[in-house]
C-alpha positions in Angstrom: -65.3 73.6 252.5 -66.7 70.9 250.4 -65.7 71.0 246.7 -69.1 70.7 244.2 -68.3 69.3 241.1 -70.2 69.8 238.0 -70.3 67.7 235.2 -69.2 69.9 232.5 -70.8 67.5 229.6 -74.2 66.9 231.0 -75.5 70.2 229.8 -78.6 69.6 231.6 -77.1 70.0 234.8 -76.1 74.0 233.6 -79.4 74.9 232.8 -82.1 76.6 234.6 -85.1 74.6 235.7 -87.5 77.1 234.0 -85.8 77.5 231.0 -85.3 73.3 230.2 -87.7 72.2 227.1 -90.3 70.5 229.6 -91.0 73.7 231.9 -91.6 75.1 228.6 -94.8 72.7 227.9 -97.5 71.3 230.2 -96.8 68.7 232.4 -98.0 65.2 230.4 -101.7 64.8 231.4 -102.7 61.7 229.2 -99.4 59.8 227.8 -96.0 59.5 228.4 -93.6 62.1 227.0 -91.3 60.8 223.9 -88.4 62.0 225.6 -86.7 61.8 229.1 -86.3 65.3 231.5 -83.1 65.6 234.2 -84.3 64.5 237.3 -83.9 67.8 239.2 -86.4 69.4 236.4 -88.8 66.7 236.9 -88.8 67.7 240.7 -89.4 70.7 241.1 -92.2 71.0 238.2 -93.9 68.3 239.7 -93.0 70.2 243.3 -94.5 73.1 241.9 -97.6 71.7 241.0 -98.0 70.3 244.3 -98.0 73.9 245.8 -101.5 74.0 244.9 -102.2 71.3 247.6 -103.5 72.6 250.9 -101.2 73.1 253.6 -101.8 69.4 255.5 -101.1 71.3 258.8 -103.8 73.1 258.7 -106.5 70.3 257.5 -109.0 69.9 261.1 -111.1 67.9 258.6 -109.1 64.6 258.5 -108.3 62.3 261.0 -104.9 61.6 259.7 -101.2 62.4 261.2 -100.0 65.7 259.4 -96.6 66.2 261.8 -94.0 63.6 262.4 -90.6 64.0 263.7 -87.9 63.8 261.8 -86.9 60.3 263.1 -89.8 59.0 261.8 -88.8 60.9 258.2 -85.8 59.1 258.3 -87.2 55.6 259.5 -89.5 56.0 256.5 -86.5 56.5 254.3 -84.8 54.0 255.1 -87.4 51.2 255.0 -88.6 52.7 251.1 -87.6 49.2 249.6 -89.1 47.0 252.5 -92.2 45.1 251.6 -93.7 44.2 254.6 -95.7 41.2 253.1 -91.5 39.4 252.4 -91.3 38.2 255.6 -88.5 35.9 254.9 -86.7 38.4 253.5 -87.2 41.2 256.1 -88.1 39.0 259.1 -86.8 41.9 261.2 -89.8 44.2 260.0 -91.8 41.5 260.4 -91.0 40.9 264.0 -91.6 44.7 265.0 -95.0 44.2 263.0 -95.6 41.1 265.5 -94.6 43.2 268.4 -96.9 46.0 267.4 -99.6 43.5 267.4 -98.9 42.4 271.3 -98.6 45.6 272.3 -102.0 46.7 271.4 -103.8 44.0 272.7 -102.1 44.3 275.7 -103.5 47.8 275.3 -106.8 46.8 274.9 -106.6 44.3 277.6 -106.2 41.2 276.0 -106.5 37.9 278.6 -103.5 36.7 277.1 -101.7 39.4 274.6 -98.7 37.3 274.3 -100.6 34.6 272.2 -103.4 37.1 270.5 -103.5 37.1 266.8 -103.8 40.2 264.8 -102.1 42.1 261.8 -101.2 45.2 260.2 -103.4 47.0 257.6 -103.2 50.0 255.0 -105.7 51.5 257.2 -108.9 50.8 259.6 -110.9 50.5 256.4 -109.0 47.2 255.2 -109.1 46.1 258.7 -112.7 46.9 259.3 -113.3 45.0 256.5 -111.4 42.0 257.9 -113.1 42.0 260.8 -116.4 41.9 259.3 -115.1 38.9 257.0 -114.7 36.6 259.9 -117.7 37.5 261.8 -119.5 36.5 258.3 -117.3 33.4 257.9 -118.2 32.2 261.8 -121.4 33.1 261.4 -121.9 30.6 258.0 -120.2 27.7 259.8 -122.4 27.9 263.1 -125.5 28.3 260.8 -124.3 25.2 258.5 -123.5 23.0 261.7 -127.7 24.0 262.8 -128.6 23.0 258.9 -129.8 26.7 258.8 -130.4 29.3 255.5 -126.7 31.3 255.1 -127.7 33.3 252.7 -128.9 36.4 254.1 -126.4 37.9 257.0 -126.6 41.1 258.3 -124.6 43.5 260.5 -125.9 46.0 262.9 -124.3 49.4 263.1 -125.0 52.9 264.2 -124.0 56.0 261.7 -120.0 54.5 260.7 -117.9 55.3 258.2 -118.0 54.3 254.5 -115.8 51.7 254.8 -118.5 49.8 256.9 -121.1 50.7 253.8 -118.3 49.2 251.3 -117.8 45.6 253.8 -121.5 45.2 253.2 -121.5 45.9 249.1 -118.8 44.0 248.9 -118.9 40.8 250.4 -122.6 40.6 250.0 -123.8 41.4 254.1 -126.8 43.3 254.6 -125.8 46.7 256.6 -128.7 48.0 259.1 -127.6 51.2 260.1 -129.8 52.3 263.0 -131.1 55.6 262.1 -130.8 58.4 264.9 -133.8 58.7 267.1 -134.8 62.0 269.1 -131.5 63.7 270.3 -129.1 60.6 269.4 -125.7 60.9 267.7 -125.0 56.9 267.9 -126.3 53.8 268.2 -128.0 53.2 271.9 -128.6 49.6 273.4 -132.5 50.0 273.1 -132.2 49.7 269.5 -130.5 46.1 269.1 -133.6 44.1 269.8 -135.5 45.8 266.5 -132.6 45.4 264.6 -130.9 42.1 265.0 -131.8 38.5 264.7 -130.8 35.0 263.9 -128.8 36.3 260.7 -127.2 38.9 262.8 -123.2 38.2 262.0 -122.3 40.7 264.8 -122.6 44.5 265.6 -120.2 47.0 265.1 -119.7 50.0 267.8 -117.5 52.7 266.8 -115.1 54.5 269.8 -115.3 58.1 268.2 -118.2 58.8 265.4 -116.9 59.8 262.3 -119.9 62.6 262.1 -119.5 64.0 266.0 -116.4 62.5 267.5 -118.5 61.0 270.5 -118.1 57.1 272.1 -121.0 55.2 271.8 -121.7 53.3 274.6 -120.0 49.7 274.0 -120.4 48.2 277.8 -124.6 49.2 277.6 -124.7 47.7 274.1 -122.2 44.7 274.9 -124.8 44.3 278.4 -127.9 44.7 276.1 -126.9 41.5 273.7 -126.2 39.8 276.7 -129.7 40.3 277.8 -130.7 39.1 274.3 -128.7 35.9 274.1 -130.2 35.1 277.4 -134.0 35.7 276.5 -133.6 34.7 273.0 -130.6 32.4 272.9 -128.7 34.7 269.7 -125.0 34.7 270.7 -124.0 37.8 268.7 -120.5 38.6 268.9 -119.6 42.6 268.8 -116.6 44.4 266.5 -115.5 47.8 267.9 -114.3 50.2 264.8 -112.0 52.4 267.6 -110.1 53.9 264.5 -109.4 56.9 266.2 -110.8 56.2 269.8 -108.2 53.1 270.4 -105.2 54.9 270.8 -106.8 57.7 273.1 -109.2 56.0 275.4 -106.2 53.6 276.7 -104.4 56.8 277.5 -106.6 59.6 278.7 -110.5 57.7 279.6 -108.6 54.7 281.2 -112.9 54.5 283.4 -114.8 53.5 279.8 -115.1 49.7 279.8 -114.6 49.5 275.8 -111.9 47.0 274.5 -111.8 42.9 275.2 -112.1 43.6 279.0 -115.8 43.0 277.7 -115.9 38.9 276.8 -118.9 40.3 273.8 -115.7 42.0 272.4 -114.3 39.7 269.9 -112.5 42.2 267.4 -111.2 45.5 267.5 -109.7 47.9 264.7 -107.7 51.3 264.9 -106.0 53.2 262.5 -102.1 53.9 263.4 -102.4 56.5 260.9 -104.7 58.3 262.7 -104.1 59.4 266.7 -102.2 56.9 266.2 -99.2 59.4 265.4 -97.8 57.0 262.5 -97.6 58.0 258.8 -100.4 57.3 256.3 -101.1 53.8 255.2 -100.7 51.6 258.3 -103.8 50.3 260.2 -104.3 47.4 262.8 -106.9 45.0 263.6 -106.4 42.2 266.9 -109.0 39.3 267.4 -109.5 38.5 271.0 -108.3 35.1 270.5 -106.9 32.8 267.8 -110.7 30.7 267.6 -112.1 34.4 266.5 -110.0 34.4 263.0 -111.1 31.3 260.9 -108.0 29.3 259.7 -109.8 29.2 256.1 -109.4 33.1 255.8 -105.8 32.6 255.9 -103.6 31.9 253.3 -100.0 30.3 253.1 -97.7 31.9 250.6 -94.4 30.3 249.5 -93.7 31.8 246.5 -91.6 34.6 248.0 -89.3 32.0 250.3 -90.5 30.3 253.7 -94.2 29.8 254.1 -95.9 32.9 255.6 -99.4 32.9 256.7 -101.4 36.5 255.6 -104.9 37.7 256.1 -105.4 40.6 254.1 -107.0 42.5 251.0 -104.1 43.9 249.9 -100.8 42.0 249.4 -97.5 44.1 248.3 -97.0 46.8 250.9 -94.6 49.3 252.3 -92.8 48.5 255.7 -91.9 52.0 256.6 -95.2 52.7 258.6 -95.4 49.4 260.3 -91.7 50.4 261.7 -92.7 54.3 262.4 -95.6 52.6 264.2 -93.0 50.4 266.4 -91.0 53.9 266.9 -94.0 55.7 268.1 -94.2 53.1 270.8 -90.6 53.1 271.7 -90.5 56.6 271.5 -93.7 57.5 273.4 -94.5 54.7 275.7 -97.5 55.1 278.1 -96.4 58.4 279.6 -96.0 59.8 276.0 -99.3 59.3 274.5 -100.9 60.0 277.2 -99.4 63.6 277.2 -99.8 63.8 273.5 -103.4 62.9 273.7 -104.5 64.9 276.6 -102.9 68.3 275.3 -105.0 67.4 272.1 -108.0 66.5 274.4 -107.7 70.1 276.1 -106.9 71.9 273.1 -110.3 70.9 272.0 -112.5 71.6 275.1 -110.8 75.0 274.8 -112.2 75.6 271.5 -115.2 73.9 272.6 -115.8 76.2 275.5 -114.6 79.4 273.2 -117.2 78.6 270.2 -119.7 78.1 272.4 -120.1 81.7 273.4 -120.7 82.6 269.9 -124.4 83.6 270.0 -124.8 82.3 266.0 -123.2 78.6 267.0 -125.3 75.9 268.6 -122.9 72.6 270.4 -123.4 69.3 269.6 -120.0 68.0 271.0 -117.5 70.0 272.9 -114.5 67.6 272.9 -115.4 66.3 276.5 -116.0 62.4 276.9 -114.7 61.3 273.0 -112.4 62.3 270.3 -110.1 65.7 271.1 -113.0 67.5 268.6 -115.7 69.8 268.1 -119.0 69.5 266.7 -121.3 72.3 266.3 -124.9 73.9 264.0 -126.3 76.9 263.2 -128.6 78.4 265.9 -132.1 78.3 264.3 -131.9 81.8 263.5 -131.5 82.9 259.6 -128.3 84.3 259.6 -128.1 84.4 256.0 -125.5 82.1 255.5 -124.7 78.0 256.2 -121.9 76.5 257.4 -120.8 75.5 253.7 -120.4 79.1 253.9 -118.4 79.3 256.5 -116.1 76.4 255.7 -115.9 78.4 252.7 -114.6 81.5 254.2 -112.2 80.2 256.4 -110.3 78.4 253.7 -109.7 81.6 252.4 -107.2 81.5 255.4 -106.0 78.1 254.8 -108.1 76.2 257.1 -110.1 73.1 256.0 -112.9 72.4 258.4 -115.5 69.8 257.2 -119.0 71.0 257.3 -122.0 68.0 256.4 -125.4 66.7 257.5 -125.9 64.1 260.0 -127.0 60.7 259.3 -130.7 58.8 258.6 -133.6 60.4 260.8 -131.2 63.8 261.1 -130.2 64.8 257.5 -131.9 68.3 258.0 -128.9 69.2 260.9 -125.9 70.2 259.2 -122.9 70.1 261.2 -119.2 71.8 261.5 -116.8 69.4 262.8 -112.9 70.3 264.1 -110.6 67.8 264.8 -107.6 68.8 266.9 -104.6 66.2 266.5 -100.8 65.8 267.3 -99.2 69.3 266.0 -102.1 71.5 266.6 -101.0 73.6 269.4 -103.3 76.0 271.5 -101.4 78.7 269.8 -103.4 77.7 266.2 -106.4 76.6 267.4 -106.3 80.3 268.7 -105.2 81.9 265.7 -108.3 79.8 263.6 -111.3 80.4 266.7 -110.1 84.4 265.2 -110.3 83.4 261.9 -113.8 81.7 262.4 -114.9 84.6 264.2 -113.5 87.0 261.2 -115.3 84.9 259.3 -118.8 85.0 260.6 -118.6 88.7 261.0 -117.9 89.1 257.6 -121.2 86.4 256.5 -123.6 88.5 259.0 -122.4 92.0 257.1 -122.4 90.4 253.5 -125.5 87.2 253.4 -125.3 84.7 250.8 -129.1 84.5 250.0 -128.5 82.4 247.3 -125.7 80.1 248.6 -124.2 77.6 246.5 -121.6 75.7 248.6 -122.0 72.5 249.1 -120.5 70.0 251.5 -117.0 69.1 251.5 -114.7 66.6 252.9 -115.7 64.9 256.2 -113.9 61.4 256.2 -117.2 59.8 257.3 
């Protein structure tokens, strides 16, 4: 047996966590303590108040990985004092970074994957944002080679995520979000002709709504601005935010034409952090060819040894994701995601199919053609309670489900979305389709006629 030796004159290691001097005060909220605390203290009271967090597991509100293998725990480990951005001095972390890069635009059907260009991100919101910088940037040079006005681009969208809202604050682009029309959850290629023009730096589709979980239809919209470059001679290049939708459509909707198979696709962005199956804080974004990033967007750093070219908002970062991102891909490999994606993909059609036999429930997306979710509303009876209500109740469990209204044109619909991801087996989507039903019994006995939840988290 191994022999544990104490340290007879550290007399912190003898003590009890709960009976050291700082379990005896609160935790330091405002300025640093005068004195230090033994590290095994310091854990667990900072464990402890992370016991208050929800159980990740069972959050069906983000899109986010919440279940890695233990491989990828230990790749993480190991890379905690990599930064990605030194790529002289980890050129090996670098080189799986670059191979990450090939392997989704070979993915996404790249003409030639071996020569695209692309990078890593701390998420599709960096990279969105990226993208929409060198739309902007080709955009201002065509416009300044015509001798034409620059100072009032715009992007067209259909309901996207903040980040998308933030691109245009930020970097001064007018956003027109099409507002949904009639029965419409996205943007529909009917709509580009009110919407964009000469100062149009490109339109953004998005492979799996934030709000529903549905594709819009890139090949109709990419076909539409065809038809408008031809009638009215505006070449307007389109950006495809598949944060979640890029790693499943390759795999289980091989038929949607999406990705740079369409020459109107010029950039794409996904979220390995996402159905990705990699840990939080790793996104990507790939540029169908090397003309489509504009050389002055990147910069040449030497101050860290070699010269390294990097695009990006954010410079310092960790390496560990970009490397449980390569592992994924080892690990998985075609056959792999494809089983990981469709179990997910039936999982939610299953719950689909089961919630829609709820006489109280109304569908708006039952996990078939898009994201492995759900989306659903209140039937227009008064059942004297909302679904804040209900996401309300079923936390009591431990489940976080987002409930929220739709976007312009639609606010008044307010919506229950689940998202079923990597770890959720059929045996807990099972065990919450009882809770929700628990729950909703328990709303129709007790109303809430004066309800005061409000909308939570909905990562849109």
């Amino acid at each position: 047996m191994p022999i544990h030796h104490v340290d007879l004159t550290d007399e912190s290691s003898l003590q009890d966590i709960y009976a050291t001097e700082a379990s005896q005060e609160g935790l330091p909220k405002y300025r640093l303590p005068k004195g230090r605390t033994a590290p095994h203290a310091a854990y667990s009271l900072i464990r402890d108040e992370l016991l208050l967090d929800g159980n990740a597991r069972q959050n069906l509100a983000t899109f986010c990985t919440t279940w890695v293998e233990d491989e990828v725990k230990q790749l993480m480990e190991d890379a905690v004092d990599k930064n990605m951005i030194d790529k002289d001095e980890y050129p090996q972390t670098a080189e799986l970074e670059n191979r990450c890069v090939h392997i989704l635009a070979d993915l996404w059907h790249a003409e030639k994957s071996w020569e695209t260009i692309g990078c890593s991100t701390t998420g599709s919101s960096e990279a969105a944002m990226l993208g929409g910088l060198a739309f902007k940037w080709q955009w201002r040079k065509r416009r300044e080679a015509e001798g034409k006005d620059t100072s009032k681009p715009n992007i067209v969208t259909g309901p996207v995520q903040i980040c998308w809202k933030k691109f245009a604050r930020y970097f001064d682009v007018e956003i027109r979000e099409v507002p949904l029309e009639g029965d419409a959850l996205g943007l529909k290629p009917e709509d580009l002709r009110k919407y964009c023009d000469e100062n149009t730096i490109g339109v953004v589709a998005t492979l799996g709504v934030t709000f529903t979980g549905i594709y819009e239809p890139v090949e109709a919209l990419a076909r539409e601005l065809d038809e408008i470059e031809r009638d009215l001679g505006l070449d307007i290049p389109m950006h495809i935010d598949a944060a979640s939708g890029g790693f499943i459509a390759p795999f289980i909707q091989r038929d949607i034409v999406w990705d740079f198979q369409l020459e109107r696709v010029r950039s794409i962005n996904a979220s390995g952090h996402k159905y990705g199956l990699a840990p939080l804080g790793v996104g990507w974004i790939i540029w169908a060819s090397k003309q489509d990033l504009p050389e002055e967007l990147i910069f040449y750093v030497d101050y860290l040894g070699g010269n390294m070219p990097t695009f990006a908002l954010n410079f310092s970062r960790p390496g560990g994701e970009i490397i449980a991102q390569y592992y994924n891909f080892l690990r998985l490999g075609r056959e792999g995601y494809t089983a990981v994606q469709q179990a997910c993909s039936d999982t939610a059609q299953w719950l689909g199919a089961e919630l829609a036999k709820l006489e109280q429930l109304d569908m708006v997306y039952d996990g078939h053609g898009g994201l492995p979710a759900v989306a659903y509303k209140l039937t227009k009876a008064d059942h004297g309670f909302t679904l804040y209500d209900l996401s309300e109740r079923v936390r009591m469990k431990g489940w976080q489900i987002a409930s929220y209204p739709l976007p312009s044109n639609r606010e008044e619909i307010v919506v229950q979305r689940i998202l079923i991801r990597h770890g959720v087996s059929r045996d807990l989507a099972k065990m919450l389709l009882v809770d929700i039903k628990r729950a909703i019994e328990h709303l129709l006995k007790n109303p809430v006629p004066n309800s005061s939840a409000k909308p939570g988290f909905h990562h849109g």
